[in-house]
Each structure stands twice: as C-alpha cells, then as structure tokens.
C-alpha positions as CSV (number, residue, x, y, z in Angstrom):
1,X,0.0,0.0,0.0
2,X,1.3,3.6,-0.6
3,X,0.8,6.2,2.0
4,X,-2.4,7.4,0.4
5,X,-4.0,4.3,0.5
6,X,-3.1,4.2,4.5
7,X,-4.2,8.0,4.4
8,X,-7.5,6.7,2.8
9,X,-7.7,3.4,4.8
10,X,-7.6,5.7,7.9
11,X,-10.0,8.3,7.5
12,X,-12.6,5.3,5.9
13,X,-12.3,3.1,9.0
14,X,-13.4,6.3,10.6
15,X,-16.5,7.5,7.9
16,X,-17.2,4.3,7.2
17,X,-17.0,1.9,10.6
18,X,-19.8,0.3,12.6
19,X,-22.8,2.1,12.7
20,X,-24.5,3.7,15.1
21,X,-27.2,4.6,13.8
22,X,-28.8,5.9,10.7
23,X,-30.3,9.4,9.2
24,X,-32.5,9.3,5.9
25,X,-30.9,6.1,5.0
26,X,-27.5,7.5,5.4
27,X,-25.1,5.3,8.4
28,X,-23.7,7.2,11.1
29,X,-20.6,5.8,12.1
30,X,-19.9,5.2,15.6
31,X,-16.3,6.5,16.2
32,X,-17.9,9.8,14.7
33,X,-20.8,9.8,17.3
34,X,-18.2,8.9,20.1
35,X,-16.1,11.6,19.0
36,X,-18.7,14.3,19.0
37,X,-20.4,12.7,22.5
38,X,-16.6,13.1,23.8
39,X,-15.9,16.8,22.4
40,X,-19.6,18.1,24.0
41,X,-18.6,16.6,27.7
42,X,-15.3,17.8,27.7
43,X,-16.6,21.2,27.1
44,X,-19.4,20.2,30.2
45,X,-16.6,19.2,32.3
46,X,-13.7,21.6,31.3
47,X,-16.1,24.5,32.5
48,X,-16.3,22.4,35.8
49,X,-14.3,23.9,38.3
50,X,-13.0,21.0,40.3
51,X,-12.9,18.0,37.9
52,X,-11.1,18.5,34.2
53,X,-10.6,15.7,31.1
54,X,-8.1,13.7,33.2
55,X,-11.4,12.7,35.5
56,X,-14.0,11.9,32.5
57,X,-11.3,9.5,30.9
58,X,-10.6,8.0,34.2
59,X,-13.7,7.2,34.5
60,X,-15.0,6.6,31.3
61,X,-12.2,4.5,30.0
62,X,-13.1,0.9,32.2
63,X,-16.8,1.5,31.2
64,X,-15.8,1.9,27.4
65,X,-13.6,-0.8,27.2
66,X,-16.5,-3.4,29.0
67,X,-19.2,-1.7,26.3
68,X,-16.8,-2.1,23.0
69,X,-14.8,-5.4,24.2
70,X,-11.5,-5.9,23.4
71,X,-11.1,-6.4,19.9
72,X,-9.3,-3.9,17.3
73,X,-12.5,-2.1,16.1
74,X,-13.2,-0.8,19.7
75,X,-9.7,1.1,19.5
76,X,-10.6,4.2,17.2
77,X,-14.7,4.4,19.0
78,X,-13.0,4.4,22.3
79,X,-9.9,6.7,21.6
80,X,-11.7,8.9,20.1
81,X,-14.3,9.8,22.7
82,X,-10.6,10.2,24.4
83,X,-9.7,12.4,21.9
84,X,-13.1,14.5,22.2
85,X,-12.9,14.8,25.9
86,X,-9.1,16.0,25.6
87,X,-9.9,18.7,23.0
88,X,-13.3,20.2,24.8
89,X,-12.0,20.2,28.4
90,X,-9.3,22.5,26.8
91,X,-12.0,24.9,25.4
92,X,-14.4,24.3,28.2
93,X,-11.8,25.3,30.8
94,X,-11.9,29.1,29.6
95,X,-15.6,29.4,30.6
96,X,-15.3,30.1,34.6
97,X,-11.9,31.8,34.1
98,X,-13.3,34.3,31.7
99,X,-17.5,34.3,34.0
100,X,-16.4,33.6,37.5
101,X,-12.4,34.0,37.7
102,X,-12.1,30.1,38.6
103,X,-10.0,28.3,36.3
104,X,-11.8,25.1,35.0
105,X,-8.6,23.5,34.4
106,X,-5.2,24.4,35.9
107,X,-3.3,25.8,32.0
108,X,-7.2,28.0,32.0
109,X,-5.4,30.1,34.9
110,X,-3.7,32.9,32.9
111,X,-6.7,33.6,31.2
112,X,-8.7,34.2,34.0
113,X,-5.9,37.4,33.9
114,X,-7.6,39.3,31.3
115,X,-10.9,37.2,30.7
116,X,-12.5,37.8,34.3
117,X,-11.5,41.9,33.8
118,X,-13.4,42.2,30.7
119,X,-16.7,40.4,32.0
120,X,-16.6,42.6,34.8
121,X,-16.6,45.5,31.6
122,X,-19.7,43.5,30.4
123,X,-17.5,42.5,27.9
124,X,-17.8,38.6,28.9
125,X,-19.5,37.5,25.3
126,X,-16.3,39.0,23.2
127,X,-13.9,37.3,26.0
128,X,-15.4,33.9,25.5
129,X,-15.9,34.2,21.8
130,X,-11.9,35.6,22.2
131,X,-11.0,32.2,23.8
132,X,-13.2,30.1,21.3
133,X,-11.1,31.6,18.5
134,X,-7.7,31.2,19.4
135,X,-8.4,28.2,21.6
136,X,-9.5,26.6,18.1
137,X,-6.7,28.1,16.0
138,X,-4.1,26.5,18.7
139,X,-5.7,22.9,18.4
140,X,-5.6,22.8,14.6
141,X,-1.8,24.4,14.3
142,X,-0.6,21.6,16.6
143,X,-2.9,18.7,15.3
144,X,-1.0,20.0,11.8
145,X,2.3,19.9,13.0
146,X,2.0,16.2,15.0
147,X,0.3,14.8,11.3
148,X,3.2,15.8,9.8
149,X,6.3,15.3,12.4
150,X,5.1,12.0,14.2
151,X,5.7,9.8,11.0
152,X,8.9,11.0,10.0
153,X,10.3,10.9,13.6
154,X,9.0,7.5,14.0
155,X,10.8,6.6,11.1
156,X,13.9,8.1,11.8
157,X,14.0,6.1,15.6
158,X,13.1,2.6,13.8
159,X,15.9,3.2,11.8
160,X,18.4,4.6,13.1
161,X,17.9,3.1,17.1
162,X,18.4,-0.3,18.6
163,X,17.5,-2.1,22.0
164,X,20.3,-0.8,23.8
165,X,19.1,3.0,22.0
166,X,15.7,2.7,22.8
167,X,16.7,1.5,26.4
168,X,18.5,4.7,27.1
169,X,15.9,6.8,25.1
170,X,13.6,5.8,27.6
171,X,16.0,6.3,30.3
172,X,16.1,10.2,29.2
173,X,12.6,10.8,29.0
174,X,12.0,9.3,32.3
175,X,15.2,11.4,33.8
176,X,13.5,14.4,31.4
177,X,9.9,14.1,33.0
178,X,11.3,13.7,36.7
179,X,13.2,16.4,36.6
180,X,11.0,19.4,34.8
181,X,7.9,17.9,36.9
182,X,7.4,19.4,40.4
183,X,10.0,21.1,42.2
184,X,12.1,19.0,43.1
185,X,14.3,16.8,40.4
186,X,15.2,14.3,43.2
187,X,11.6,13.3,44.1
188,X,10.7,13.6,40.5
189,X,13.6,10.7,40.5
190,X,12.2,8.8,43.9
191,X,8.9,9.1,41.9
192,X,10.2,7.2,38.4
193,X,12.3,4.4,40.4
194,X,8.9,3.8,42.8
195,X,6.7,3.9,39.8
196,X,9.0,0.8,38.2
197,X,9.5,-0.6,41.1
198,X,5.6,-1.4,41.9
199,X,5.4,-2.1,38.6
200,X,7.8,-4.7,38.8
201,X,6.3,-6.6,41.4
202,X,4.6,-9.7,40.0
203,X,5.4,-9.3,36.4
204,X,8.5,-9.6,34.2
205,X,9.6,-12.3,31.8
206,X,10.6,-14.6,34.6
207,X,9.2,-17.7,34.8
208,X,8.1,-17.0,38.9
209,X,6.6,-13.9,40.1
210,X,8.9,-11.5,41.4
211,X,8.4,-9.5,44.5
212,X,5.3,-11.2,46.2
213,X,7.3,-11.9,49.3
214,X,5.2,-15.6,48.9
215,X,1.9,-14.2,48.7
216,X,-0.7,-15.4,46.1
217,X,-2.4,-11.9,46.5
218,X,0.3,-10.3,44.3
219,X,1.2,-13.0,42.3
220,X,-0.2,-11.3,39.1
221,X,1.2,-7.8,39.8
222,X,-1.4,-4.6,39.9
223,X,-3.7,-4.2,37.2
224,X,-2.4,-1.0,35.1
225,X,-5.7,1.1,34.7
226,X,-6.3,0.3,38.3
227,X,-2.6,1.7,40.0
228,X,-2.8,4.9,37.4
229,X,-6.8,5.5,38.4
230,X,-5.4,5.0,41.8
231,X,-2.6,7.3,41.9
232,X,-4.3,10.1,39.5
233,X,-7.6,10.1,40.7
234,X,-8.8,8.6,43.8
235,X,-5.6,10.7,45.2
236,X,-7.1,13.5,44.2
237,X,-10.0,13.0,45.4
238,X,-9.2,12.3,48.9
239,X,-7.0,15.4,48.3
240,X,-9.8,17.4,47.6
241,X,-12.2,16.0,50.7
242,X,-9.5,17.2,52.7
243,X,-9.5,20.7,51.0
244,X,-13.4,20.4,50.6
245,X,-13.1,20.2,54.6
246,X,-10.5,22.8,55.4
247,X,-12.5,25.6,53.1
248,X,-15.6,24.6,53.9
249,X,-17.0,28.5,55.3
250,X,-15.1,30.2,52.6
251,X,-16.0,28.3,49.3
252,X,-18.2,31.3,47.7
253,X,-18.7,31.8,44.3
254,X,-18.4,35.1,42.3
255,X,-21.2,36.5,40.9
256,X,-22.1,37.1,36.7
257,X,-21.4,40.3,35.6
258,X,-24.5,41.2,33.1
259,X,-22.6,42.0,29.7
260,X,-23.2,45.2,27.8
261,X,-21.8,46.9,24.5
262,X,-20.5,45.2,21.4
263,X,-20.0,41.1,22.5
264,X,-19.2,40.1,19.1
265,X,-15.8,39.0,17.8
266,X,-15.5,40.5,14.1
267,X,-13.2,39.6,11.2
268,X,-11.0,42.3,11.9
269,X,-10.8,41.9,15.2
270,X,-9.9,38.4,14.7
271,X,-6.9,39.7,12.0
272,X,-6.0,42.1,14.6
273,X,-5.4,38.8,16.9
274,X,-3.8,36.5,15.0
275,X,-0.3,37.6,15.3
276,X,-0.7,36.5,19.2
277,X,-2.0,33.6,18.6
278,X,0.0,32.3,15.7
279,X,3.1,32.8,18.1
280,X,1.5,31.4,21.3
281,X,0.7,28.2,19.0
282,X,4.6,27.8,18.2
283,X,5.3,28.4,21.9
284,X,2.8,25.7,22.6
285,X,3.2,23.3,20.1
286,X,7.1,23.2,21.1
287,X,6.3,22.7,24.0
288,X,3.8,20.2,24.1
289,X,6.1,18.4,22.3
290,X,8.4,17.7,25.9
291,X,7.3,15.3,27.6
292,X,6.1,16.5,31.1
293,X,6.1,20.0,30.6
294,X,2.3,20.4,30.0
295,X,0.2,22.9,28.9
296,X,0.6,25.4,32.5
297,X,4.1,26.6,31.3
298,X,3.1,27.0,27.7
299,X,0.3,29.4,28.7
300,X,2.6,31.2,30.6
301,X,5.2,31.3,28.5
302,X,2.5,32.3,25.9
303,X,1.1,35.0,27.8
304,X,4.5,36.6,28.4
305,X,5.1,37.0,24.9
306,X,2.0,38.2,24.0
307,X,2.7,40.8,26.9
308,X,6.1,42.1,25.0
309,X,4.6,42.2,21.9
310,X,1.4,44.2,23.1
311,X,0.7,47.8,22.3
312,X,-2.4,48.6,22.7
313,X,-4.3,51.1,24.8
314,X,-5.3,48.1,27.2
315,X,-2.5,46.7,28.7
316,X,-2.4,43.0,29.7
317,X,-3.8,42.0,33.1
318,X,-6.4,45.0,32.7
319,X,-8.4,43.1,30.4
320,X,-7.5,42.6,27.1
321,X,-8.6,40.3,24.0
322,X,-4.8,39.6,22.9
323,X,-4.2,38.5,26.7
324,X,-6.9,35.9,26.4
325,X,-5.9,34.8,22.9
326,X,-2.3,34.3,23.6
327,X,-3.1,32.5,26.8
328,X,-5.7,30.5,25.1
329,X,-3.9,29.5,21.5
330,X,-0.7,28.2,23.8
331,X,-2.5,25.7,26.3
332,X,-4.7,24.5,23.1
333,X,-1.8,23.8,20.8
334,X,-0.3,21.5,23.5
335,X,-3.2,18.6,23.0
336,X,-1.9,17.9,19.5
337,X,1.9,18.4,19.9
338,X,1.7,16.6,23.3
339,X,0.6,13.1,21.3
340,X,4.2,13.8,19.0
341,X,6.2,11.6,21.9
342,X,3.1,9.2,21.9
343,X,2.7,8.3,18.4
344,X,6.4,8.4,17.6
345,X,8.5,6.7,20.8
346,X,5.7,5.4,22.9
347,X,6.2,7.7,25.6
348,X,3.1,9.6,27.2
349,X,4.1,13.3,28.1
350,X,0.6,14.2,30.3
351,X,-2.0,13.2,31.7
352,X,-4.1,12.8,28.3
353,X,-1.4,10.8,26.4
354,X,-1.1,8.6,29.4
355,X,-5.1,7.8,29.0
356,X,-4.3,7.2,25.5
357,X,-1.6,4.5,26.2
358,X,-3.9,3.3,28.5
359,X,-6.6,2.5,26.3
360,X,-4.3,0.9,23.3
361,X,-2.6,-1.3,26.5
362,X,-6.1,-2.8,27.2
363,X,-7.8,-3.2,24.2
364,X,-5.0,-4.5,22.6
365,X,-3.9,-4.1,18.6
366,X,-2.0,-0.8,18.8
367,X,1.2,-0.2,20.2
368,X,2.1,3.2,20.0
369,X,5.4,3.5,19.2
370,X,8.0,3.7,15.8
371,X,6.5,0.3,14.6
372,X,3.6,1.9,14.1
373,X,4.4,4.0,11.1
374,X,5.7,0.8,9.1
375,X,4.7,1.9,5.5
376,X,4.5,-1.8,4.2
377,X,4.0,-2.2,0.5
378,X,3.1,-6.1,-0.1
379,X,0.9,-6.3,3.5
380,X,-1.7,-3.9,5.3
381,X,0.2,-2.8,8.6
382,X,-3.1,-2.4,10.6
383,X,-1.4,-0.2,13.0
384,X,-0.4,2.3,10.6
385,X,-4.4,2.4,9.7
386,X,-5.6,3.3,13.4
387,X,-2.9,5.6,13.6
388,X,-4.3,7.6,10.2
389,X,-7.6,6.7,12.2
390,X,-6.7,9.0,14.8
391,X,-5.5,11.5,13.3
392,X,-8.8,11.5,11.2
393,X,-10.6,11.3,14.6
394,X,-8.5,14.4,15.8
395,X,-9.9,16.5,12.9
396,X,-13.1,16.0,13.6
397,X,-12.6,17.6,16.7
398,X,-11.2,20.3,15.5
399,X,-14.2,20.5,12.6
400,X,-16.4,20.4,15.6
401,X,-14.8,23.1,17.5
402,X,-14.8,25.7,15.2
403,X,-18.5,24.8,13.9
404,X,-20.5,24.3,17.2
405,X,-17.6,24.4,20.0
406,X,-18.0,28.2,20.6
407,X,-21.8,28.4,21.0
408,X,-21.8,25.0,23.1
409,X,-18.9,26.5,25.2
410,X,-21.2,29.6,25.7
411,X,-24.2,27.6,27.1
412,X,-22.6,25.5,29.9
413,X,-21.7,28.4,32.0
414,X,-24.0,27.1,35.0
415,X,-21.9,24.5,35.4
416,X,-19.2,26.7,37.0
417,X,-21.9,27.0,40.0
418,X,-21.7,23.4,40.7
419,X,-20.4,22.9,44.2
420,X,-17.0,20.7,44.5
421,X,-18.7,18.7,47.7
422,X,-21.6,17.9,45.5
423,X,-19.2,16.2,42.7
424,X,-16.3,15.2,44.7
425,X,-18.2,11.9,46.3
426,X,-19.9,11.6,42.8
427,X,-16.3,11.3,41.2
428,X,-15.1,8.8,43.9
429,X,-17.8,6.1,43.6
430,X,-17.7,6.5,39.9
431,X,-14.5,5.5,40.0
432,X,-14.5,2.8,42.2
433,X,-17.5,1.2,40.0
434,X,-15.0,2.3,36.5
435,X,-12.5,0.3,38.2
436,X,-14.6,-2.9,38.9
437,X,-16.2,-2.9,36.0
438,X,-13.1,-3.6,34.3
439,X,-11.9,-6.0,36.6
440,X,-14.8,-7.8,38.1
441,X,-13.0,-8.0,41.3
442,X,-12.5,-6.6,44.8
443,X,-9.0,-6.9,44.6
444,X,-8.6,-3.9,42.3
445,X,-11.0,-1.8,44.1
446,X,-8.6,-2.7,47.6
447,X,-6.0,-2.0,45.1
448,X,-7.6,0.9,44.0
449,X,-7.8,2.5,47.4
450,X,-4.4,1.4,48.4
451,X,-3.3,3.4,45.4
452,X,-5.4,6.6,46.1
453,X,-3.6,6.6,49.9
454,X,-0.4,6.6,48.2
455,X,-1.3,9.6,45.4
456,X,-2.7,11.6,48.7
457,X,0.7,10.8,50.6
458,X,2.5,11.8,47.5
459,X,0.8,15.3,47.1
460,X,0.9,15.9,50.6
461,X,4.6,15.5,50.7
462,X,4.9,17.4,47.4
463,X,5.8,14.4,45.8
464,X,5.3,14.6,41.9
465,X,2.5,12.0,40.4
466,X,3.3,12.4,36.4
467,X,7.0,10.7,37.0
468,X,5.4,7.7,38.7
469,X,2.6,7.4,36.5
470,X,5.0,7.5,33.1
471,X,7.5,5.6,35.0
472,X,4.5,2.4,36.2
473,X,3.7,2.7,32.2
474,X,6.7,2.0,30.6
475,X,8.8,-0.1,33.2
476,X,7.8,-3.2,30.9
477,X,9.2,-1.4,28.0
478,X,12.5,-0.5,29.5
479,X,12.7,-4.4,30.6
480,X,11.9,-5.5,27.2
481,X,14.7,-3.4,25.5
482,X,17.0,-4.1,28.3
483,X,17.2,-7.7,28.1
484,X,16.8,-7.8,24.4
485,X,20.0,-5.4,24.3
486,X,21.9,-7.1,26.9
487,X,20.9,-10.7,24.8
488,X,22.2,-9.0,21.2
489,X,25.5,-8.1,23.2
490,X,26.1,-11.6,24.2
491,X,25.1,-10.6,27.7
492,X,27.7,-7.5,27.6
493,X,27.2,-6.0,31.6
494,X,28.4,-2.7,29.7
495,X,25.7,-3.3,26.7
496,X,24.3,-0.2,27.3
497,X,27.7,1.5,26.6
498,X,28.5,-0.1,23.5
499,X,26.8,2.5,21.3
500,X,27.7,6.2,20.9
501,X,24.2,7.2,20.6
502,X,23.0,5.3,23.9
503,X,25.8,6.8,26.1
504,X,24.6,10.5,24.8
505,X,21.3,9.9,25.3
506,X,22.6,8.2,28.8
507,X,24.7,11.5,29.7
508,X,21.8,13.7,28.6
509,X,19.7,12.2,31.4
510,X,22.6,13.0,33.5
511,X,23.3,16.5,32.4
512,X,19.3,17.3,32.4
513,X,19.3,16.0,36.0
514,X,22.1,18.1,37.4
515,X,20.8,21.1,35.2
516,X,17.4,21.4,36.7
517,X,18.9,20.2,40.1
518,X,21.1,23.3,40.3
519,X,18.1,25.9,38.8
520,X,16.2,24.9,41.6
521,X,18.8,25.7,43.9
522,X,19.3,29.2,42.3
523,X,15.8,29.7,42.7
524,X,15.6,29.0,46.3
525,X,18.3,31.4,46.9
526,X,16.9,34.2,44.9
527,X,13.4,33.7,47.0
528,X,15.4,33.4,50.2
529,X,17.5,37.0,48.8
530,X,13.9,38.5,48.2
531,X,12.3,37.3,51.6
C-alpha cells in the first residue's frame, strides 16, 4: 500500500466503521458519534471547576472498554471519545476563568488574567468568543504539525535506534519528566524508580513472580488502569475531601457580571489577533512536544510573549482580548503536539497521552510506538491504519470546534456554580464502580484504594505523580529493550555503553538532572534573597 491508501484506509475506517445509527438512510458511524459525545462533555466538564478531562477519561475508559470489548475495532470508538474529551476540556476550561475567575482547568489560569476583567466591563461575550477563537486556531496548528512530524520521527528512531538506543531513550525521557515535573528533580527521581519498582512486582519475563514476598495476592502484579486511576484520581480526590473540609465557610462563588456593549468578535478583530495567537501556538506546540512540561508553562510562557509584543491602549492583566488569545492558543496547541512523543516513541508526556496509552494497552492491537508508522508495500500494517484513524478522529474535533464548540462553550456556563462537595463523592464512587467494572473484582477496588492513599501521601509531601505514573507505564518497555540489548551483546554488563548514541542519550539524562537540580537551587536562593 502507498501512504495514500493508508491515508484513505484511515480516514474510511473512521467515515465508514460500525454504525450507530442511521439518518434518511445514510449510516452514522460510531467513532464519529463517540467523538462528537466526547468533544460536548469535555466542554461540560472543562467549564467544571473541580474535575477537568483527566477525570472523564478516568472514569470513562473501564466502562468503554467493557461496552466495545476488546477487539481492534473498539480502538478508534474508544480513543476517540478520548480524543473528544481532551480537546473540549481544553475549550471548556476558559468558561469560569473568563465568568467567575475560577479556572476550569489548571493551563485556564492565565486567562482568568484578562478574561475575568473584561466580563466585569460587560465584555464577557467577546472574552469567550476571544478564547473560542484562538483556543481553536491553537488545536488545529498543533494537530497540523504532529500529522506531519510523528511519521517521520517515528521513522527516523526505527531506523536509526536499537535495544540498547531505545533503552537509554527511555531512560532520558524518564530522567526528562522527573526532573521538569514538580519542584524537586530528586523526588521527581524517587517518583520514576517507585513507579518501576511497583510495577515490577509480580510481572516480568521470569518464569516466577517477582516480589510477592510468597503471597498469592500479588502473584499477578497490579492491574495498570487500576494503579494509574489510583494514583491520578482517587488521590485526588481524597486530596480534595480534605481541602473540601479545610474551606468549607469560605468556598463562595463570584457573581455574573450582566454584559453590555459590542459582545461580538469581528473579522478584523480576529486579524488584529492572529499575530498573538500564531506565536503562542509555536510556543505551545514546542512545548507540548516535551514530555512532562504540560500545557501550565506553555500558557505562561505564551502570555508573556504576547505581553512584549502588546501595544495597545489596554494593557495585559487589565483586560484585554490579545491577553486571552495568547493564553488560550498556547494551552490549546499542547493537546496535538503533546501526542508527538506518543505516536512516535511510545512515551506519554501528560496526563491525556497517558489515557491514550492506557486505552491501546487494554484493548489491545496498537502499540504506539515507531513500529507503528511501518509503510508496508506487499501487507496492510493495521497499526499504521488506526494511527491515520486518529489523526482523522482528531480533525473531527477540530471541525467540531470551530463549527459548534464556541456556541456550546457559551451555554454551559451554570456549570461553573456546581459545588466541588456535590461532585467530589460523585467522582469517587464513579471511579471505584469504573475500576470494577473492568476487573470484576475486589482486589482492584482494595488495590484501587491502596493506590489513592499513596497519590494523597505523595501530594501531601509534594511528591510529583506524572513521574510515577509515566514511569509504572513504561517499566515493561525498558525491561523489554534491556534484556533484548543485553541478549544481542552476548550478555555484555556494559551493553548499554556499546553504542555512541545510547551513552549521549545516557549523559543527557545526567546533564538534564544536574541542570534542573542546580536551577532549583538558584531559585531557592533568589526567593530566600527576596524574603
């Protein structure tokens, strides 16, 4: 096949899959209803303060998976109500910064700097619409940029990489996420080798289960979607009891501000914008495309250059629509970019991508990773076809977004004014019947819990949870191209050291450790200069 009949081949086992049901005699595919259903509640939930995208796939993902099965034509239904979720939680996340000045999500928190100030003007309708439009603009750059990077990096790694390679390319992401999430490089570290250590228990290639200490209970290791819900969620939830708890007198909400004036966003307005927002989308797609960094620091970084390059009478933080769009098109153009280190190495960057992984790991079929983009010629590679699949799924989003996304974004306002202790116990039981459901078994809801304690201990201690999560993920991978390097070598000790491009990759983890390691020190004694 060339790569426009996997092109083709992709975007028809989207238009053309199962049905779900028909309209004048015309079949409406399923992965298209999923992916609309998806977009629509991500919007619901991203203008949630309290919950976000990373709680809908949580929850969502067991259920899916027990409703589609676990054959290769649930992958692209249930990735790309993924997918949906991912890209409306984004949008909806600007609703209660911009009405209420409460952040949806936690990248929506710049744009409660100039959103909130022009709804208190009355200008609230041209601040959404604002957000709508860059928000959109972001998505589609990035989505652009991963359709047309992922591929050709993916190549370029199953070419040019080995075992021992891809060993120590994992190695560096793991050292890279560790070390850029939190504060602290060395529990971002503590974090990784915990995260592979639990994962280790149990499982392996070994013909006896490693780590049990001669118990039967943890013979078979801990289920993956349970330790990540575990971790992600349930700690956050128990987090949020305890703040739910603590703030219980003060947890007011502000009130609407009744818009007045010109609301509308007009095309030369727009013009006028798009110089912020086609730079905030380059901030953002770069870096979405590090794993770990997330979508907070590319809104900041976005708004910062937006703030340098503004000259208008308004001046940012007072309530202006270039604020809003370059705070908006740089947290939106991470959910395409972030899926580059997906797609291409197999590596999850955030909290979406790790969902994602999650979903191919259960259903089975699709490993995302450089043997995806295999362009056979004499035999269909049906990976390659999902992966077109997705990114067919992913412009449907965006086709969605700019067609219905802004009005639907304008409607769910009310939802801000849903109180956190009414959804908090609604998100916990959810979860605990998400988990079960998938496992038919009250192991994994003990292990469940077991998990939650640990992701409450974790942010209690500051203790980041991306490193462990990534880390729990891709400990079989690093075992697999460990011992396959270290059997290629002829059972080398030093295999990992045989190969210029493995020891740069393994004195990049090094150098990226120390590096971040001694900013953090500078930064303590610049605050401890300023106190």
């Amino acid at each position: 096949m060339s790569v426009l009949d996997y092109i083709w081949a992709g975007i028809m086992a989207v238009l053309a899959g199962p049905e779900a049901f028909s309209i004048f005699g015309i079949g409406i595919s399923i992965t298209i209803m999923m992916v609309t259903f998806g977009f629509l509640l991500g919007i619901v939930i991203g203008a949630t303060p309290g919950l976000g995208g990373a709680f809908v796939m949580a929850v969502s993902l067991p259920i899916l998976i027990s409703i589609f099965g676990y054959t290769p034509d649930a992958l692209l239904p249930v990735m790309g109500f993924l997918i949906g979720v991912m890209k409306g939680a984004t949008v909806g996340g600007a609703v209660p910064a911009i009405l209420f000045n409460t952040p949806g999500t936690p990248d929506a928190l710049m744009t409660t700097l100039d959103g909130y100030p022009m709804a208190k003007k009355g200008q609230a309708g041209k601040a959404l619409r604002t957000a709508h439009f860059a928000s959109a603009s972001g998505d589609t750059f990035s989505d652009l940029v991963l359709f047309t990077t992922a591929p050709f990096l993916a190549i370029l790694v199953e070419s040019y990489l080995g075992f021992a390679e891809k060993a120590a390319l994992i190695i560096l992401s793991l050292s890279f996420v560790a070390a850029v999430v939190g504060a602290s490089p060395m529990k971002g570290l503590i974090a990784a080798f915990f995260g592979i250590l639990l994962a280790s228990i149990g499982t392996g290639e070994d013909l006896y289960p490693r780590l049990t200490m001669g118990t039967d209970f943890l013979a078979n290791g801990f289920p993956l979607i349970t330790a990540v819900l575990g971790v992600l969620i349930m700690g956050e939830v128990i987090h949020s009891f305890e703040e739910i708890w603590r703030d219980r007198r003060s947890d007011r909400m502000a009130s609407e501000f009744k818009q007045s004036g010109d609301n509308g966003l007009s095309w030369r307005e727009r013009r006028a914008l798009l110089p912020y927002i086609s730079v905030s989308a380059v901030v953002g797609t770069v870096i979405g495309a590090l794993p770990g960094i997330g979508s907070t620091l590319a809104a900041t970084l976005g708004y910062a250059t937006g703030q340098k390059m503004h000259k208008g009478p308004v001046p940012f933080g007072e309530g202006t629509p270039e604020g809003v769009a370059a705070t908006e098109a740089a947290n939106s153009a991470v959910s395409g970019s972030n899926l580059i280190p997906v797609l291409s190495l197999g590596i999850p960057g955030n909290v979406s991508a790790v969902f994602l992984i999650l979903a191919a790991e259960s259903i089975g079929g699709f490993n995302p990773g450089p043997s995806v983009f295999r362009f056979t010629v004499n035999e269909v590679n049906p990976e390659l076809v999902i992966a077109f699949g997705l990114f067919t799924t992913m412009m449907i989003g965006n086709i969605l977004n700019w067609t219905i996304g802004g009005q639907f974004m304008r409607w769910v306002g009310v939802m801000a004014r849903v109180p956190k202790p009414v959804l908090m116990p609604m998100v916990f039981l959810l979860t605990i019947t998400a988990v079960y459901v998938q496992e038919t078994d009250m192991v994994a809801v003990y292990f469940l819990l077991i998990f939650g304690l640990l992701g409450y201990v974790m942010r209690k201690i500051k203790m980041p949870i991306l490193p462990f999560v990534i880390a729990f993920i891709l400990a079989g991978n690093l075992e697999t191209a460990m011992r396959q390097a270290f059997s290629v070598s002829d059972a080398d000790p030093l295999f990992l050291f045989r190969s210029g491009t493995s020891i740069v990759f393994l004195g990049l983890s090094v150098l990226v450790v120390i590096f971040f390691s001694r900013k953090q020190k500078q930064d303590v004694a610049m605050s401890s200069e300023v106190s």
